[in-house]
Every structure is written in C-alpha cells, then in structure tokens.
N, C-alpha and C positions, 0 to 999 in steps of 0.2 A: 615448520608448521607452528604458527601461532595457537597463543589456550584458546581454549574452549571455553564455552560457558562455566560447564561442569567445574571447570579446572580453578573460575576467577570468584566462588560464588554462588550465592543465589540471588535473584532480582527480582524487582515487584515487576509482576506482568499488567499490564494492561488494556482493554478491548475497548472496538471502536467499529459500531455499525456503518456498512460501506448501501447507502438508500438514498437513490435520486429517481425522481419521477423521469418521464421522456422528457427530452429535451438537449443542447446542447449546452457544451460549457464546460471548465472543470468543477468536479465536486473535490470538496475538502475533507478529506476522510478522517485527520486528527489535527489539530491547532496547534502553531509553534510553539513550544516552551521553550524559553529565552534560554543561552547554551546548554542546550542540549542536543544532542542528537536522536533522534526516531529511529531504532531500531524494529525491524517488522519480520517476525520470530515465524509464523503462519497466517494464511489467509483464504478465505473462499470468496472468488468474483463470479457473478451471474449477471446474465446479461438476456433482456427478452426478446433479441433481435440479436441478427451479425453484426459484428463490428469490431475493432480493432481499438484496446485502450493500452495507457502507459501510467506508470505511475512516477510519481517530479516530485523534486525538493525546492518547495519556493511555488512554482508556478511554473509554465510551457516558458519560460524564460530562463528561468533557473537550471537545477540538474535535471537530467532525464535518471531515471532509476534504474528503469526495466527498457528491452526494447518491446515494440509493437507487438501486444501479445492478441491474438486473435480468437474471440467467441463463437462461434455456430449459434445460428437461432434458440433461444431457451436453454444455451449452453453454460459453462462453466471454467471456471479455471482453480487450483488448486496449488496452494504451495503449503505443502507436508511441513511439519514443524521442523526447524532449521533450527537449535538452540544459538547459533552464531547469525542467526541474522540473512534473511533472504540479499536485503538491503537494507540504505540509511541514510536519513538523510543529512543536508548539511549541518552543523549546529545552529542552533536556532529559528531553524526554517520549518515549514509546515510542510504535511503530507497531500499531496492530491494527485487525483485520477484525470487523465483527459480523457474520454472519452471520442470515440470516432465515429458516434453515428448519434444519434437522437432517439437512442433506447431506455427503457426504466432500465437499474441497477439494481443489484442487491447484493450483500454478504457481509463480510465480517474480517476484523484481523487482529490481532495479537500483536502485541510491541511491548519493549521495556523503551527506556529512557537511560543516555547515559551521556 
C-alpha cells in the first residue's frame, strides 16, 4: 500500500465552486497549472434535473476520471473526504465536468496540487 497523505505531509488545500447555469457543454471547474497535477480530495455535485455527468482531465477528449455518475432530479452526489485523492488529473491539464443533460449545477470541491 502506498503513503498516505498523513504519511507524505501536509498540503495546501484548495477550493473551487462547481456553478453553471442550464445549458449544455463542459464547465471548467479548476484551470490548469502548468505540471501539476489536480488532485480532488472531496466534493459535492447538485444537479436540478436528472442526468448523468463525468468528470475529465483536459476535456471529453482527454482522460475520463470518474465513470457516468448519475443525479436524480434536485439530487446530489457526494465524495467524503479521501486524503489520497478521489482522482487526478493528468499534469498540466484542467479539471472539467461534462455534463449530460442541460441542467443548472452547483457545489464545490477540494483539491491540492502536486
């Protein structure tokens, strides 16, 4: 088993409001910083309609992160704080949601940079 956070450290953490009106498209939820990689430690997605979103490193061309995770109307999704990182993206590259229906979004997430 590789360390832990606990094990490597402390890190600056950082937050990034996840807020797009209805619509299609991906939203950008954090901007690349040149090598580094986006670690995403915790997160809350809401969603005010069903629909099915992912979240990518780069763009819908780039990494997939997560598979298709699916909202319920006025639902949510939740990832508990994870000091090792839900996911990550590649170095350098930005974080975004695709989104799978033409709903507003909303929440928030946690990350370090490394």
């Amino acid at each position: 088993m590789g360390a832990g956070l606990r094990d490597v450290g402390p890190k600056q953490v950082y937050s990034a409001k996840i807020d797009a009106a209805a619509g299609t498209g991906d939203v950008e939820v954090v901007p690349l910083v040149a090598g580094k990689k986006i670690v995403v430690i915790n997160f809350l997605y809401t969603s005010s309609a069903a629909e099915a979103t992912t979240f990518w490193s780069d763009d819908t061309s780039g990494t997939q992160l997560t598979g298709d995770m699916t909202v319920m109307p006025n639902g949510w999704i939740k990832g508990h704080y994870n000091p090792d990182g839900h996911f990550q993206t590649v170095a350098g590259e930005k974080l975004i949601i695709e989104r799978g229906g033409s709903t507003a979004i909303g929440g928030w997430l946690n990350y370090y940079l490394e």
